[in-house]
Structures are given as structure tokens and as C-alpha cells.
PAMAR-335219 format. One record per residue (C-alpha): residue number from 1; x, z, y. Coordinates in pm, 1 decimal, padded with zeros to 6 digits. Layout:
// PAMAR-335219
+-----+----------+----------+----------+
!  nr !       xx !       zz !       yy !
+-----+----------+----------+----------+
! NUM !        X !        Z !        Y !
...
+-----+----------+----------+----------+
END
This chain:
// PAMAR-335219
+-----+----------+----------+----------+
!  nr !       xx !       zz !       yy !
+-----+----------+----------+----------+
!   1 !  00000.0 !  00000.0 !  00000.0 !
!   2 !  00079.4 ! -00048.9 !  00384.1 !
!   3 !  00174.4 !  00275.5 !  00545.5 !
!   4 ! -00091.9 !  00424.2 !  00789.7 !
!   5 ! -00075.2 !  00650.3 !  01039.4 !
!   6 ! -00322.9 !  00775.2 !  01255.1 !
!   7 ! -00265.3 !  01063.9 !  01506.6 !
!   8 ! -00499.5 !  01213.2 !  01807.1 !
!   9 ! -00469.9 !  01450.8 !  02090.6 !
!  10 ! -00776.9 !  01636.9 !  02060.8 !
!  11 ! -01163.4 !  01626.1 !  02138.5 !
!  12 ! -01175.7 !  01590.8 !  02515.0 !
!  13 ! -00830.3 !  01535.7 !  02615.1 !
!  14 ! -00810.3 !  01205.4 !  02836.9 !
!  15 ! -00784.4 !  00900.0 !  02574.3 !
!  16 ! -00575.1 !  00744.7 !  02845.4 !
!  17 ! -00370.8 !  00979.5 !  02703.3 !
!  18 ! -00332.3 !  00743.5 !  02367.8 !
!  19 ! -00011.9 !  00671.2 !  02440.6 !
!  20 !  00107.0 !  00997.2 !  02319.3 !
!  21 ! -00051.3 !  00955.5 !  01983.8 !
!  22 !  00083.9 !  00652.1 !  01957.9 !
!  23 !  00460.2 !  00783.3 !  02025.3 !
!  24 !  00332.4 !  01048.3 !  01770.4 !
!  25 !  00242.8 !  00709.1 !  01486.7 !
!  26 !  00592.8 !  00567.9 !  01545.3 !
!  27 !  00763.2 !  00897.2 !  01441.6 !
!  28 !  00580.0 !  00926.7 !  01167.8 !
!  29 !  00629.4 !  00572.4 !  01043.5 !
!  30 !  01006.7 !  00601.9 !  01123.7 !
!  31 !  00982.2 !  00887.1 !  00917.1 !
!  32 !  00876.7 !  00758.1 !  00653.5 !
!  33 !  01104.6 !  00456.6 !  00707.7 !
!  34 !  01368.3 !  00713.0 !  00641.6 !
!  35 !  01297.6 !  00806.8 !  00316.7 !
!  36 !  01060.9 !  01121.5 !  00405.1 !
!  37 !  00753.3 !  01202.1 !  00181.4 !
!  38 !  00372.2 !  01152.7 !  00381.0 !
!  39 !  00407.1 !  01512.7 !  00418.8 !
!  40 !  00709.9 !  01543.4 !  00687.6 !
!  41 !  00568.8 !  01233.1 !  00799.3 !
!  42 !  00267.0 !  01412.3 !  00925.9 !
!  43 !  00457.0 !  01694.5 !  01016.6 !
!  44 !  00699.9 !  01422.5 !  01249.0 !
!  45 !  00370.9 !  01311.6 !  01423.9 !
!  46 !  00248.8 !  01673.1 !  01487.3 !
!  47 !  00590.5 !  01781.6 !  01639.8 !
!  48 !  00574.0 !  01510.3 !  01910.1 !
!  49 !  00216.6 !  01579.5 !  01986.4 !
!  50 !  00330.7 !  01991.5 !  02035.0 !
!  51 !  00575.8 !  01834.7 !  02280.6 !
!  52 !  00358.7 !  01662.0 !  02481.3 !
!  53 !  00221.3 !  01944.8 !  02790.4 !
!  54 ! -00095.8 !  01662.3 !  02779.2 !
!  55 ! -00248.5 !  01819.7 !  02470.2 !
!  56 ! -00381.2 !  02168.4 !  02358.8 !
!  57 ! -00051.0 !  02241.9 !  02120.1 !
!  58 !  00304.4 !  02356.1 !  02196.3 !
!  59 !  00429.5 !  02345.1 !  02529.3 !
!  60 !  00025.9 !  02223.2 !  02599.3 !
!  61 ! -00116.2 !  02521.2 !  02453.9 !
!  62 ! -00472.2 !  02686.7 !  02600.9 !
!  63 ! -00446.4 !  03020.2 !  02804.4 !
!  64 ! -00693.0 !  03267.9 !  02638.2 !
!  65 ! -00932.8 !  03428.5 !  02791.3 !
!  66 ! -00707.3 !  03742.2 !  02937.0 !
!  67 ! -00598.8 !  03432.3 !  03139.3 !
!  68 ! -00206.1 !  03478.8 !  03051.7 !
!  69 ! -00166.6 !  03458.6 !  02688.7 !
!  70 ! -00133.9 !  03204.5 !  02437.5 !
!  71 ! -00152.6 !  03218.0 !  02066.0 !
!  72 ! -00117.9 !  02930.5 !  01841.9 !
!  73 ! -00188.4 !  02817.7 !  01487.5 !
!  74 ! -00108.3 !  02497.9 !  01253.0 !
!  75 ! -00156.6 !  02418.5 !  00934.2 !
!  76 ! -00059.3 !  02111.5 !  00703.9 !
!  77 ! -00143.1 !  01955.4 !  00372.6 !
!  78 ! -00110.5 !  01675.5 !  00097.6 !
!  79 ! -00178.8 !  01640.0 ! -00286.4 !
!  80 !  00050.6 !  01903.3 ! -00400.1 !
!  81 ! -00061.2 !  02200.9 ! -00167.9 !
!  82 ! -00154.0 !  02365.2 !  00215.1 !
!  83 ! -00003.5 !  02551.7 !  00429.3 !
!  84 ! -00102.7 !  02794.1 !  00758.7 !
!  85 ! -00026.7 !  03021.3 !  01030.4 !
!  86 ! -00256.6 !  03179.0 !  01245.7 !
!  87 ! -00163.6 !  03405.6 !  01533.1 !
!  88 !  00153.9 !  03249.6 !  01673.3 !
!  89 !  00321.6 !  03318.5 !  02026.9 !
!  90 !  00617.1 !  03127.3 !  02221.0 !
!  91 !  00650.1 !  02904.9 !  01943.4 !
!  92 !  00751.9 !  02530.9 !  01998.6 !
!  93 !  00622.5 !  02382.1 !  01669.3 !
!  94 !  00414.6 !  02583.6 !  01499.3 !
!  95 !  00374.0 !  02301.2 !  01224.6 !
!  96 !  00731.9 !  02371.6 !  01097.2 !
!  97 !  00616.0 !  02715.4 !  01026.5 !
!  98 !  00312.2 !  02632.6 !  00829.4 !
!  99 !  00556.7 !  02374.8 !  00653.4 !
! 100 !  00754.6 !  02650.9 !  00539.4 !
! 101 !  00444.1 !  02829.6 !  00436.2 !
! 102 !  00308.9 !  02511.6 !  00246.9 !
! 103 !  00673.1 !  02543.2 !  00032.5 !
! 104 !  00572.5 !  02892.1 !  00001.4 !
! 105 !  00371.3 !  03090.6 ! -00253.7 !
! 106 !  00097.2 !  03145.3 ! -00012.7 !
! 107 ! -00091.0 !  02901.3 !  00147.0 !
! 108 ! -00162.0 !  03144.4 !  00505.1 !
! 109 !  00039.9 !  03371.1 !  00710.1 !
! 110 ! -00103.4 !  03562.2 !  01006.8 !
! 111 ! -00023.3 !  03739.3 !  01309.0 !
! 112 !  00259.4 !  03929.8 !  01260.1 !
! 113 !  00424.1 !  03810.0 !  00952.6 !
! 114 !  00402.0 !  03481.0 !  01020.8 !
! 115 !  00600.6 !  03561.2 !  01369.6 !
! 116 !  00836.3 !  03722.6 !  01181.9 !
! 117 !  00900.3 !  03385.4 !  00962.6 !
! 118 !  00920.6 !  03184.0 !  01271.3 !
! 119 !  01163.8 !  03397.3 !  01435.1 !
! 120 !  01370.9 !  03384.8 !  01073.7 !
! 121 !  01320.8 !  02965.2 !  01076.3 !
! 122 !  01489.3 !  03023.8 !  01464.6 !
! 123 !  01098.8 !  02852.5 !  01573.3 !
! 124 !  01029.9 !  03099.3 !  01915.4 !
! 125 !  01168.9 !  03007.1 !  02203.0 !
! 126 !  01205.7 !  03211.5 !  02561.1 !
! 127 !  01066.3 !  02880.6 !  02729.7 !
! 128 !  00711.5 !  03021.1 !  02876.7 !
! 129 !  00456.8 !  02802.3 !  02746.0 !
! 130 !  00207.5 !  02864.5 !  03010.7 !
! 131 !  00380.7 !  02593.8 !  03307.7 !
! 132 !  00232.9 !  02548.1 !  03614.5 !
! 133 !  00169.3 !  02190.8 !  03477.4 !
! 134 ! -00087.4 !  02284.5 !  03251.6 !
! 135 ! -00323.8 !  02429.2 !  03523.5 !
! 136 ! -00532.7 !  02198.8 !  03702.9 !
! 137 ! -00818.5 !  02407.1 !  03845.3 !
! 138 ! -00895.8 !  02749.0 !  03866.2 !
! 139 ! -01298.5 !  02822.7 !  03825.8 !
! 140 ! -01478.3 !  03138.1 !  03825.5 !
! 141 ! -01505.7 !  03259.3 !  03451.1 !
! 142 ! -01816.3 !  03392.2 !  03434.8 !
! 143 ! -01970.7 !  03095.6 !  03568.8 !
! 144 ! -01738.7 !  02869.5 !  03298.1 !
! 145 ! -01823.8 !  03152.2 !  03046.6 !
! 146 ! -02207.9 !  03113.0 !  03059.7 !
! 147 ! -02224.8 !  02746.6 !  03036.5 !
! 148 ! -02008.8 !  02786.5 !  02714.4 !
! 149 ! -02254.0 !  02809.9 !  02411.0 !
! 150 ! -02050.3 !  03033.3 !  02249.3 !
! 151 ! -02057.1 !  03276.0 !  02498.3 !
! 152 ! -02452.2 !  03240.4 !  02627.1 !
! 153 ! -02519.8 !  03541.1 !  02492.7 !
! 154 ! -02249.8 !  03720.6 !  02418.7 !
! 155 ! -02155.2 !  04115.2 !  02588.8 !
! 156 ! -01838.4 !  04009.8 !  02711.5 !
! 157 ! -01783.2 !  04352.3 !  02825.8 !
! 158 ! -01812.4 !  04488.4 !  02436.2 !
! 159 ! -01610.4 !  04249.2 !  02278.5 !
! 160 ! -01343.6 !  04245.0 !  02534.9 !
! 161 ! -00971.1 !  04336.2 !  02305.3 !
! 162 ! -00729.5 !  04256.9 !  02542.3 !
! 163 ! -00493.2 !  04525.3 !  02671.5 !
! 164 ! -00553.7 !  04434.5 !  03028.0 !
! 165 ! -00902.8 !  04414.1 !  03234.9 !
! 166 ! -01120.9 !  04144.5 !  03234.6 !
! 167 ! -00990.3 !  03898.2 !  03475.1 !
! 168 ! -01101.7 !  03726.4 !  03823.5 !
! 169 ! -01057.5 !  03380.3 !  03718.2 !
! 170 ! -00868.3 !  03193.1 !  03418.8 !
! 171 ! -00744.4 !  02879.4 !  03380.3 !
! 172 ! -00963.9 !  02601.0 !  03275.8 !
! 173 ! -00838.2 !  02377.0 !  02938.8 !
! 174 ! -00982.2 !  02047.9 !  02780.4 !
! 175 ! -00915.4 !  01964.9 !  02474.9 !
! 176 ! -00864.4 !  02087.3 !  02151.1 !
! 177 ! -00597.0 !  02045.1 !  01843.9 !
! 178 ! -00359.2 !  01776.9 !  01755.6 !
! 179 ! -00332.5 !  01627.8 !  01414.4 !
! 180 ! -00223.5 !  01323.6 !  01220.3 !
! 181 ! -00269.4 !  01168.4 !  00883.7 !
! 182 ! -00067.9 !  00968.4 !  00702.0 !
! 183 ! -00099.0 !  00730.1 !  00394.6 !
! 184 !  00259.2 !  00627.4 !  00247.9 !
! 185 !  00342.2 !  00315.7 !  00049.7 !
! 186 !  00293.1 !  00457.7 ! -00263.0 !
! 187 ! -00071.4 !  00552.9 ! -00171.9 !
! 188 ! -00035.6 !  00908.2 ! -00118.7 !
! 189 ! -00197.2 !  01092.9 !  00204.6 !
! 190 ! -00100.1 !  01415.8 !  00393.5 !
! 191 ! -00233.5 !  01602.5 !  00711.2 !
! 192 ! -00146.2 !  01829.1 !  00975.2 !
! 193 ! -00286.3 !  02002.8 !  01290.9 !
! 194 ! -00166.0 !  02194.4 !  01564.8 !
! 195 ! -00326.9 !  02367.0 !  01832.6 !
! 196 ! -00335.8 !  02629.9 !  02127.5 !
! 197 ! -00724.9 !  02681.0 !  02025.7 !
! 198 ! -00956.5 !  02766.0 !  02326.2 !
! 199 ! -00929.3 !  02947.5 !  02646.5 !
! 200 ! -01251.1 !  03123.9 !  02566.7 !
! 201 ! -01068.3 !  03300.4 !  02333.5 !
! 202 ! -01080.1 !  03691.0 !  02214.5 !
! 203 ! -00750.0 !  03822.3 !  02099.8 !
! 204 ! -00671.4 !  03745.9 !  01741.4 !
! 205 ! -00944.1 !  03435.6 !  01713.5 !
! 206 ! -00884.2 !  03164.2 !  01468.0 !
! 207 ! -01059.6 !  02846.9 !  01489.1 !
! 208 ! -00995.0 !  02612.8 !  01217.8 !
! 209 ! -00701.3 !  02425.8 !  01234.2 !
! 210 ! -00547.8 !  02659.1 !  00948.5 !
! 211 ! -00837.7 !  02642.5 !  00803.7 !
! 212 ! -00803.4 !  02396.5 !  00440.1 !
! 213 ! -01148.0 !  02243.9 !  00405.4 !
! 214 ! -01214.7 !  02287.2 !  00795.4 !
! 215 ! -00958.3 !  02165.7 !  01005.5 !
! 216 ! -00750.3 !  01955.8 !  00784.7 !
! 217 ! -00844.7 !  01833.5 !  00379.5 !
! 218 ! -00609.2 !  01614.8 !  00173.5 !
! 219 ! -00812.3 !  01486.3 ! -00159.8 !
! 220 ! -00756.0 !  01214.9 ! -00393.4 !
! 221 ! -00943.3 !  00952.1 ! -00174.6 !
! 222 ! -00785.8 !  01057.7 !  00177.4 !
! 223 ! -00636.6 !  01288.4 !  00416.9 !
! 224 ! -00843.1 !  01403.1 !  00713.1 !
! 225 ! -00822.2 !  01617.7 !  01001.6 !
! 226 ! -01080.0 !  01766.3 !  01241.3 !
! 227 ! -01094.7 !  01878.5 !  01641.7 !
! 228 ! -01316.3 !  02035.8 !  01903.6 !
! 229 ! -01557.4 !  02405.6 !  01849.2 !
! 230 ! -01339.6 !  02533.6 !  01572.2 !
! 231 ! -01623.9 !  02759.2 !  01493.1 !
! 232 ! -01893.9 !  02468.0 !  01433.8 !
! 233 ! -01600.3 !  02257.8 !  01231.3 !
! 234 ! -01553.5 !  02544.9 !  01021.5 !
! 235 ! -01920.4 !  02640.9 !  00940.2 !
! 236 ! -01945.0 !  02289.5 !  00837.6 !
! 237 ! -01630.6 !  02216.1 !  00629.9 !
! 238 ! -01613.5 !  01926.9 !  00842.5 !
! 239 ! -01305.1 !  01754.2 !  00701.4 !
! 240 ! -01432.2 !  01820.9 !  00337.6 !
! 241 ! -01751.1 !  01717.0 !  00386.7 !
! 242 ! -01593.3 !  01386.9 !  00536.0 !
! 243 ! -01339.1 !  01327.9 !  00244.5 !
! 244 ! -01679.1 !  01375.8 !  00022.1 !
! 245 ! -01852.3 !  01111.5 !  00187.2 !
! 246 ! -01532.2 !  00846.2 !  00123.2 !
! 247 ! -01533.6 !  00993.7 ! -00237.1 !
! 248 ! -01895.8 !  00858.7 ! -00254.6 !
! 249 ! -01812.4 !  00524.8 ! -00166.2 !
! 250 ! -01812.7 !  00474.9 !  00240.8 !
! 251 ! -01503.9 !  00391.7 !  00448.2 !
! 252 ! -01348.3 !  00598.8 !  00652.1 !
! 253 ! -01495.8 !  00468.3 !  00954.5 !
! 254 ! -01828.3 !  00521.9 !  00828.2 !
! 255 ! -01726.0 !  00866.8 !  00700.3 !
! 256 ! -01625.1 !  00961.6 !  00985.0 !
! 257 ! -01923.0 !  00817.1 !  01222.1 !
! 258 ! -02152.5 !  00989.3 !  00964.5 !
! 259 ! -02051.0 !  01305.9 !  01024.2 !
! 260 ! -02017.6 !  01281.9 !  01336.7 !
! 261 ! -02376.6 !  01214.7 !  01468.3 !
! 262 ! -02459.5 !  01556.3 !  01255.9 !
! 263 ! -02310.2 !  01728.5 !  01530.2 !
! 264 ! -02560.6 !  01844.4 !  01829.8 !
! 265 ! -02409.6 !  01683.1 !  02166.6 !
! 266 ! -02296.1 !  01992.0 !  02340.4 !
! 267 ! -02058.6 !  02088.7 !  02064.7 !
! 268 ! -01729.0 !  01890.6 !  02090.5 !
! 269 ! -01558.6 !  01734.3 !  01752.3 !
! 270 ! -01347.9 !  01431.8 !  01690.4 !
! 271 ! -01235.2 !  01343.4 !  01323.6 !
! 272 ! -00980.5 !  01122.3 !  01193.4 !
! 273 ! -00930.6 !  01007.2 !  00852.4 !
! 274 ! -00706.4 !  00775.1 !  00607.4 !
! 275 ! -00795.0 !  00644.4 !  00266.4 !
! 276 ! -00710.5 !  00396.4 ! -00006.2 !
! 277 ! -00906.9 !  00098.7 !  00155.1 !
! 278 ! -00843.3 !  00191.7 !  00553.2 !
! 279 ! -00887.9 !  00433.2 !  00834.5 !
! 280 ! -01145.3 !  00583.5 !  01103.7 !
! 281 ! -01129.4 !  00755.2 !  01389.8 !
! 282 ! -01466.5 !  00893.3 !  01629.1 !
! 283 ! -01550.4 !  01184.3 !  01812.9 !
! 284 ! -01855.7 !  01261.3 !  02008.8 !
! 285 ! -01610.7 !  01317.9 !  02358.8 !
! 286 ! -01336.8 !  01139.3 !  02532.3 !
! 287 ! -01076.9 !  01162.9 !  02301.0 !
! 288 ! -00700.2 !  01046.2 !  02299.4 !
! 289 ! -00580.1 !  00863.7 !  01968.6 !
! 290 ! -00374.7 !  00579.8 !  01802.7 !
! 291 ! -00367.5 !  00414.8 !  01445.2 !
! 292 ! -00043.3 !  00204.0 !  01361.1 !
! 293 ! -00024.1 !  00010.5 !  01039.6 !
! 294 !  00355.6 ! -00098.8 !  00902.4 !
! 295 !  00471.1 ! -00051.3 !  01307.7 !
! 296 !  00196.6 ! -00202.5 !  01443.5 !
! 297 ! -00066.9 ! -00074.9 !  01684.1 !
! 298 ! -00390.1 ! -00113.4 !  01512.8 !
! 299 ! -00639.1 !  00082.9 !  01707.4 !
! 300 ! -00632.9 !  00355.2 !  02078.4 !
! 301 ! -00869.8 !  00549.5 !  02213.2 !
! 302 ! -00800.7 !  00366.7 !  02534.1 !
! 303 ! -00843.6 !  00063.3 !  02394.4 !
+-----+----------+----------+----------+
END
């Protein structure tokens, strides 16, 4: 088979963006050009995407809710296993550490053990991830907070877990997740996501980018990986229930469109996927991405 890569920046972020995830596609292919497996393929695309302050991962990461913290989580996956972290800070490329997870005997690592492991794998770094590039506007959270669904009606006030106080304002983030999947020449698939999650976030929340089944699901008809509400993609299984509907028989594209239109408008997902007889990409928001197909640039979201 021809190898396929498709990458994306995340539900909502600016698909004039694409030309990130399509920077993201040639490392990935030259990956694989190299000799690596679909896996560190993947895990190639991710990195570049974690180094790009345009999307929600890495040096792009959202600020949480206290309005000056950041935690991150990845995870990644192909035919022979998954791997996860949850709970990150001041890491560069969280997708290295779930790598080292997915070679582990667990398939998750959390808060602080899996710092511990990145600072062992030499992963944190003293750059501050929150730059002043990342801020754009600063709006009044409770306003931002009540047109959130998650947070209609929620006591803030009782759930709040932060050390600090509830703050003024906090800095306002689009987009959601990066991920890429990957189909080798020898027909085998592997996926990976990174992500900063949301700044309407509670300390220790976990959307589900780590999540297998959720965020990311490698079967033997495809790799696929989700963004957008974590929550909603998770109480759906979104990527599994995709990879079922190309098990059944429909392309990716369809697969993909499908599921989709199952989600109410005012939550935000995007889905890509790769299988045996092609690829698919959608999402129900602006969304940056980028398919390339033996070098070539088969599909943007700018396009």
C-alpha cells in the first residue's frame, strides 16, 4: 500500500492554519522514509504539531481555568498496544512520554508519576509554556463560563480546586488536540494525540485524548483520532464507534461524516481517520488539517 498520513490541529483552530498539519504529514512520511515503524511515524507528526504555538498542544497549550496553569496529556497507539499520560506540566512533547508508556507494561500514567518519567526521559523544560503569543483576548469569565454548556449549570464556587481564588478574567483558547494517523506500506496504521485540553478546566481534568477508544483507536481496519468536548467524545467512544462503522463496510470519509452529524451543533468535534481503501477527515467547526499520500498533498482544510 501507499503510505498515508493525515494530521490536524484541532476542532476550531483556524484551517488556514493547514499548513502546519501539513509540515506535520511530511515528517511523518520522512519518517517513515527512514525506516521508522507507523508508530514513530505518528509520533513524528504529533511532535511538530506540539511545536507549533498555533495549536492547543506543547508550546500551544490552553491556560486552565485558574488562568495561569497548564496541564497536558497525549496518548498514542497501533496494532501491538496504547499508551497515555494524563496530568503533564512544562513538558515539550508529551507524546514521547506516552511513547515510553506504550513500550511500557501499562498502558496510562497520571499526574505525578508520569512527571516523574518525563523528567527521567529529560521531557520538561524551564521554557514557560504560557507566551504572550498565545493570548489574543482577554474576556470576562463568567460571561465565557455561562455560554459554555458544560458549565450552564455548574456551582463554580463548589467545584473550584485550585490553590488560588477564582480569577477576574482568563485567557480565552480555540481549539482543541492535535493528532495524526498514519498507514505504512505494509498496511499497518497507528495514532497519536496531543493536547493542552480546555481552558474551562478544573485541576486534574482529563478529556480524552489518553483516552483508547475515545480520543484515539487503532483496529484492524484503521487508525483514528478524535478532537473538540473531550467529555462528549468520550461518552461516545467516538473514535471506536468510527473504526466500527469502516469495519462494517463504509469508507473513511463516510465514517467519519456519519458520526459526525450525531453530534448536536454546539458541541465541537473533528475526526480523522485512515484505512485499507483511503482516508477522511470532517468536523462540525473550522478546523485545520492536511492528508499527504507518498509526498503528495492530497487534501487541507483550507483547501
Amino acid at each position: 500500500m501507499t503510505p498515508l498520513v493525515v494530521t490536524h490541529g484541532g476542532a476550531g483552530a483556524a484551517s488556514k492554519h493547514s499548513d502546519g498539519c501539513v509540515a506535520a504529514g511530511r515528517a511523518a512520511l520522512d519518517a517513515l522514509h527512514a525506516g521508522a515503524d507507523a508508530l514513530n511515524a505518528a509520533v513524528a507528526a504529533v511532535r511538530v504539531l506540539e511545536d507549533d504555538v498555533r495549536f492547543n498542544a506543547g508550546v500551544g497549550a490552553a491556560v486552565r481555568l485558574d488562568g495561569k496553569t497548564i496541564q497536558l496529556d497525549a496518548g498514542v497507539a497501533d496494532a501491538g498496544g496504547f499508551g497515555s499520560v494524563a496530568g503533564l506540566e512544562r513538558v515539550r512533547h508529551p507524546v514521547e512520554v506516552a511513547l515510553a508508556v506504550r513500550h511500557s507494561p501499562h498502558v496510562m500514567l497520571c499526574g505525578a508519576g508520569a512527571q516523574a518519567l518525563a523528567e527521567k526521559l529529560g521531557l520538561v523544560t524551564d521554557i514557560p509554556l504560557h507566551t504572550p503569543a498565545r493570548v489574543d483576548v482577554v474576556v470576562d469569565v463568567w460571561r465565557r463560563l455561562r455560554e459554555d454548556p458544560r458549565w450552564k449549570h455548574a456551582d463554580v464556587h463548589a467545584l473550584w480546586n485550585f490553590d488560588g481564588p477564582l480569577p477576574a478574567d482568563v485567557p480565552p483558547r480555540t481549539g482543541d488536540t492535535v493528532g495524526a494517523v498514519v498507514r505504512d506500506a505494509h498496511g499497518r496504521f497507528a495514532a497519536a494525540g496531543s493536547t493542552g485540553g480546555t481552558s474551562w478546566a478544573l485541576r486534574g481534568r482529563v478529556g480524552d485524548t489518553p483516552i483508547f477508544g475515545a480520543g484515539l483507536y487503532v483496529g484492524s481496519h484503521g487508525a483514528v483520532v478524535a478532537t473538540g468536548i473531550g467529555e462528549e467524545i468520550w461518552r461516545r467512544m467516538s473514535a471506536h464507534a468510527v473504526h466500527g462503522l469502516v469495519a462494517a463496510g463504509s469508507h473513511p470519509k463516510d465514517a467519519v461524516t456519519t458520526h459526525v452529524d450525531t453530534f448536536p451543533q454546539v458541541w465541537d468535534v473533528g475526526l480523522l481517520c485512515v484505512g485499507h481503501h483511503g482516508w477522511g477527515a470532517g468536523s462540525n467547526r473550522d478546523m485545520a488539517w492536511a492528508a499527504l499520500e507518498v509526498g503528495v498533498v492530497v487534501g487541507t482544510g483550507d483547501a
